[in-house]
C-alpha positions, 0 to 999 in steps of 0.5 A, spaced: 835 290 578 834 297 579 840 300 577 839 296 570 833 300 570 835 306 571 841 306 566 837 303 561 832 309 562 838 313 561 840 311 556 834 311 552 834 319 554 841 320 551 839 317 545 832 321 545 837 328 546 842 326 541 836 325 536 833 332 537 840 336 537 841 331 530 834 335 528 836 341 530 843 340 526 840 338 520 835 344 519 842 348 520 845 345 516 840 347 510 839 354 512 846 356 511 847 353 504 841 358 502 848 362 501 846 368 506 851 373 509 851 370 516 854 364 513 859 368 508 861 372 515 862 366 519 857 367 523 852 363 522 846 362 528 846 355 528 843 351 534 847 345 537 847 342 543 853 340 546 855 334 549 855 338 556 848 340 555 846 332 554 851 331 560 847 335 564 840 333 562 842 325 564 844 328 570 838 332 571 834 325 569 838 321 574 838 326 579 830 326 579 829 319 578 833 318 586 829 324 588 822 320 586 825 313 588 827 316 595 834 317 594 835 323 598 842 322 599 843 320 592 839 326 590 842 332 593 848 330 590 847 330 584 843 336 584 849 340 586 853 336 582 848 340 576 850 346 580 857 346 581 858 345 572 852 350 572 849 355 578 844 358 575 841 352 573 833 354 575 831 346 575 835 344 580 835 349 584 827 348 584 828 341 586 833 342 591 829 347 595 822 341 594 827 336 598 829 341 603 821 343 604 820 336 604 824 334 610 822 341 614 829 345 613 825 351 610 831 356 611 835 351 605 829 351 601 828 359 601 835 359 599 835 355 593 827 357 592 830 363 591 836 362 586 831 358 581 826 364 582 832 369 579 833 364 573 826 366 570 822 370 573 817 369 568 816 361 571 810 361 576 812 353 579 817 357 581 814 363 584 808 358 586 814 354 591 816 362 594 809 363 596 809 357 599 816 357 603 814 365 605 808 363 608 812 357 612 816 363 615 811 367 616 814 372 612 807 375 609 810 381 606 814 378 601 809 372 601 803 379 598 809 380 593 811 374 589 803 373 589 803 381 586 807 378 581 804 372 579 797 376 578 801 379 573 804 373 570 797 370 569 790 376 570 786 371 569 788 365 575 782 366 579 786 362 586 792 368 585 787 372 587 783 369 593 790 366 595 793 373 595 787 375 600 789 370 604 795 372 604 793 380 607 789 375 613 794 371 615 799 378 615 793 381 619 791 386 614 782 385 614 782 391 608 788 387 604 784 381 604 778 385 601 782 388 596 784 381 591 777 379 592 774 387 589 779 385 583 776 378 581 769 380 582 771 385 577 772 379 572 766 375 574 761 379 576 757 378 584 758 371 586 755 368 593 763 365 595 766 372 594 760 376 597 760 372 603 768 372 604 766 380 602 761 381 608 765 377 614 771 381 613 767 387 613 765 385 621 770 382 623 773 390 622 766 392 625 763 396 619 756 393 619 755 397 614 760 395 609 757 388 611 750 389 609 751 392 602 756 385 601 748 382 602 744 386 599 748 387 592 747 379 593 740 379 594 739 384 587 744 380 583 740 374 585 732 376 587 730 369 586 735 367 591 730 368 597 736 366 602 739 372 601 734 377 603 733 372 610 740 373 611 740 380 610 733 380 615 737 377 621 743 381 620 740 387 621 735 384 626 742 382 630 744 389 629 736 391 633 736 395 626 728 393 626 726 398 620 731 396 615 729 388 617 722 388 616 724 392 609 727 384 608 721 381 611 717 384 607 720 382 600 720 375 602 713 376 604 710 379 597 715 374 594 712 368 596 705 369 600 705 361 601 712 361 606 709 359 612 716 361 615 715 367 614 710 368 619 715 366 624 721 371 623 715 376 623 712 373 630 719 374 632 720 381 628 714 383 632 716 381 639 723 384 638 720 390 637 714 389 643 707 388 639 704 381 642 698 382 638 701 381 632 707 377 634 701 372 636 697 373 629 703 371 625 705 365 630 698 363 629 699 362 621 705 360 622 704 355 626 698 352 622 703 349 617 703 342 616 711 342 615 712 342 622 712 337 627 710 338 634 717 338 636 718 344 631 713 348 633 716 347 641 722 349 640 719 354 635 715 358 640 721 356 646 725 361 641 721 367 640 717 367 648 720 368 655 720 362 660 716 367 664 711 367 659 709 361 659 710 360 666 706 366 668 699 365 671 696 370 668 693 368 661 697 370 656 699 369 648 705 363 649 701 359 654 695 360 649 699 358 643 702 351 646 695 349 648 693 350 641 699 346 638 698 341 643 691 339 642 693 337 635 700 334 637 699 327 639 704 324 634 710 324 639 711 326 646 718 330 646 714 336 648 710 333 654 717 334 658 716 342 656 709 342 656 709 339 664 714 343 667 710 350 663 704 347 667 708 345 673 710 353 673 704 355 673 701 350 680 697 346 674 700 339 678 696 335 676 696 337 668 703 337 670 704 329 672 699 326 666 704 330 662 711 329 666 707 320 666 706 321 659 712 321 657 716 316 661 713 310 659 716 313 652 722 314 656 724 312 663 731 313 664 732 321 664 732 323 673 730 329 672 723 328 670 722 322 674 724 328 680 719 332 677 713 327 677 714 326 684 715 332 686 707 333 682 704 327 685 706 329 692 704 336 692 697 335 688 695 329 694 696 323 688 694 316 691 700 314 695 700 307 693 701 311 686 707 315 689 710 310 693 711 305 687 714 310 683 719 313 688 721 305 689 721 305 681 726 310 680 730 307 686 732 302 682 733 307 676 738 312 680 739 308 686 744 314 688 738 320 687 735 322 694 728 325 692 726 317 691 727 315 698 725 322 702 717 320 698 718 312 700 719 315 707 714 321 708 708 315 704 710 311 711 710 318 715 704 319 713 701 312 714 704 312 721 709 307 719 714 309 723 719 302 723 718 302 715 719 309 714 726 309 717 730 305 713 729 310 706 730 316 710 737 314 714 739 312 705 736 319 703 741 322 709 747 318 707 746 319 699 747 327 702 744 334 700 745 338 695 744 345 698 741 343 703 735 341 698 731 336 703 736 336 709 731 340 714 725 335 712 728 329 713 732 330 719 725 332 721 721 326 718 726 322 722 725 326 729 718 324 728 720 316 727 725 316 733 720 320 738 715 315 735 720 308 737 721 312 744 728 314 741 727 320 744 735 322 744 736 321 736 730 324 735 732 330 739 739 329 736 735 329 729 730 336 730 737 339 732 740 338 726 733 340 722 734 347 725 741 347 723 740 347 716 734 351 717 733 355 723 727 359 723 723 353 719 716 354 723 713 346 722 720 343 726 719 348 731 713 347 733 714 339 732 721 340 737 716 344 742 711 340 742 714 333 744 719 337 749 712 338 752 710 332 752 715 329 755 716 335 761 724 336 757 727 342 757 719 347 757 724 354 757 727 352 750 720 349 748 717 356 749 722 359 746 721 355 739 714 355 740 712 363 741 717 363 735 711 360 731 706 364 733 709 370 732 711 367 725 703 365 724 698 368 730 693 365 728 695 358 727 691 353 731 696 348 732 702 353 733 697 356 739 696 349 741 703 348 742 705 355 746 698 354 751 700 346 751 708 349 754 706 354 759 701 349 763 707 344 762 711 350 766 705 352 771 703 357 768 695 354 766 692 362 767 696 364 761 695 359 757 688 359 757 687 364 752 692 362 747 688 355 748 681 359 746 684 362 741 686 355 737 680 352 738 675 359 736 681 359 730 680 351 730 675 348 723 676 342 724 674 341 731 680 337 733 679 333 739 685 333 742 685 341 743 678 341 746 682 335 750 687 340 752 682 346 753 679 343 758 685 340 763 687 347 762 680 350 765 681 346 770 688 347 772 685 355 772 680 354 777 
């Protein structure tokens, strides 16, 4: 069916030629009747076409329709025939080196690409194929050239142009890029595309200069674009060239007095080049839009001030400012986790825990801030109830966390609920320790749970280890050599660790209870004596225990 086809379109191609060469013959005809001396000298200039030419026309018509239908093989063949009977037949040659370019075999492409080329060089299709193939080669200098010619051909194609820019880029040469791209803007004027184009190449060759004026010709070929004004106001402040910037900022400022943002690239101006006052003045205006939300004007402040600012205990514009803001901010709480961490930082733990509480009831699966609103509550002495539900909450949230069963298991601690606060602190152990982050406090919490079973072994075992992680941790020194006392057991390594405490803290009334404590233990009652007066003058909480202890070594003296 397909062969019925192509032979009647065929047909019908031969049919049409030999029409236009009976037209051609026939206007011939009657120009040599007109009995001019061309035809009397038997050299008339008629145009006939010749049964070749139709010939290979057919050929060319048979070979395309092989080509369009995927007869590659068939194709080919009869393209080289046209050729064999005609070298220079341009069309062939161009769709030869297409086939070939199709199919990835880019040097036969470039031959024949070539060849058509030199049949006409007035034929853009066949310079436009060059390119391409050269750009496939990576031969960029012919590339440049053939796209030179085209411009040529055609002044006005806009793309030769920014396709010979390319062309300079991909050879490597920045300035060469610039050059086609000068040309078009000699033909249309100052456009945004080329300008831009224009500018990112001059910085890419580092001449920020060259790069400025690209925007500034922009920002006066376009004075009602504000846009460009900006950009030429943060170009110059990346290049800390604060002068020329606030020159821009000043023009977008007369343009448009009601911009609210204008008063944040000015807060940032001003904080760049050190003016807190102003920077805090213009933050304030700009700040007061309605255009923002809560979460803008966070990341906003985030933007312009330092950590550090915000965390500073002395008063200070940042912190004044996020207050400010978050008076009025109730309509979402994504500021609230930045907001608690700014109080946490400056030891406003319980502000901090509203905040840190706030926030996960709107949204309970990030670890980091349950970790934070443990940490608050445990330090600003929240109901232990209140610590103890939330540390078993995120228990069920991140079971693999170990902060949650360290507070379980020093609430139980400190209730003196020994039995029940071993089970989270042997978890919090076999989850492991970042860093040693809660290692000394746990192997110490531990040791106090088995000296409390009478498991005295494993507690021994656990304090060793504590001081392993930190050795010169004053509490579990004195903990270790307070209950080595108590029990009689090894005195000389007890003394040791405990005069480590009170030289760390002399005035300690517990660190001077456990020293006098170790040397009436070792008989030494008469020295101990005035390391027990000591703690109980420095005592203000009038514990019993050591007026108990100042009295068996009275005693023992006399």
């Amino acid at each position: 069916m397909n062969n019925k086809r192509n032979i009647i379109f065929i047909g019908l191609c031969l049919i049409l030629a030999l029409l236009v060469a009976g037209c051609k013959s026939s206007k011939d005809s009657s120009r040599q009747s007109s009995g001019s001396k061309q035809q009397a000298s038997g050299r008339g200039v008629r145009t006939m076409v010749s049964s070749v030419d139709l010939e290979t026309e057919a050929m060319m018509i048979e070979a395309k329709m092989n080509q369009e239908l995927d007869q590659t093989e068939k194709a080919v063949k009869g393209y080289q025939t046209i050729l064999t009977r005609n070298p220079n037949f341009g069309a062939a040659l161009y769709e030869l080196a297409s086939m070939y370019e199709k199919v990835g075999m880019v040097d036969s492409a470039l031959y024949y690409s070539q060849k058509a080329e030199t049949t006409d060089k007035n034929n853009q299709w066949y310079k436009l194929q060059l390119c391409t193939l050269f750009h496939a080669k990576g031969d960029y200098k012919n590339e440049i050239k053939t796209w030179e010619a085209l411009i040529k051909l055609a002044p006005d194609k806009l793309d030769y142009y920014y396709e010979l820019s390319n062309a300079h880029l991909s050879d490597g040469d920045i300035e060469g890029a610039i050059e086609p791209l000068n040309r078009v803007e000699k033909i249309i004027g100052v456009t945004e595309p080329i300008s831009l184009q224009k500018q990112k190449l001059w910085s890419a060759l580092g001449k920020n200069e060259k790069a400025a004026q690209e925007i500034e010709k922009l920002a006066e070929a376009l004075p009602q674009e504000k846009k460009y004004n900006e950009l030429m106001a943060e170009m110059y402040m990346k290049q800390k060239n604060y002068a020329k910037a606030k020159k821009f900022y000043d023009r977008i400022a007369a343009a448009d007095p009601s911009d609210d943002y204008i008063h944040i690239s000015l807060a940032n101006y001003y904080h760049q080049t050190g003016d807190a006052e102003s920077t805090y003045s213009e933050l304030k205006k700009g700040l007061q839009s309605n255009a923002l939300n809560c979460t803008d004007k966070v990341q906003i402040l985030s933007s312009i001030y330092t950590a550090q600012e915000f965390y500073s205990n002395e008063p200070g514009h940042a912190f004044s400012l996020l207050e400010e803001i978050l008076a009025e901010c109730y309509d979402t709480l994504s500021y609230a986790p930045l907001y608690g961490e700014v109080l946490m930082n400056r030891q406003r733990y319980r502000e901090a825990a509203e905040q840190f509480g706030r926030y996960l009831k709107l949204d309970s699966s990030r670890y980091e801030i349950w970790e934070a609103y443990l940490i608050c509550m445990s330090v600003c002495n929240a109901a232990e109830d209140s610590i103890l539900a939330s540390a078993q909450t995120v228990q069920k949230l991140f079971p693999f966390q170990s902060l949650p069963y360290f507070m379980e298991g020093q609430i139980y601690v400190i209730r003196q609920e020994y039995t029940k606060a071993e089970k989270p602190l042997v978890q919090c152990v076999k989850l492991g320790f970042s860093n040693g982050y809660l290692e000394t406090d746990t192997y110490g919490m531990l040791a106090e749970v088995y000296y409390r079973q009478d498991r005295q072994e494993e507690a021994w075992q656990c304090f060793e280890k504590s001081l392993k992680a930190s050795p010169d941790n004053i509490p579990t020194l004195n903990n270790y050599a307070y209950y080595l006392s108590e029990t009689s057991t090894k005195l000389e390594k007890a003394e040791q660790m405990s005069k480590r405490t009170i030289l760390a803290e002399p005035e300690n009334p517990t660190y001077l209870d456990t020293y006098a404590w170790i040397l009436y233990k070792m008989g030494r009652a008469k020295e101990a004596l005035q390391y027990m007066e000591k703690a109980v003058k420095n005592d203000k909480e009038g514990s019993k225990t050591l007026q108990e202890h100042l009295e068996t070594i009275k005693k023992a003296v006399r």
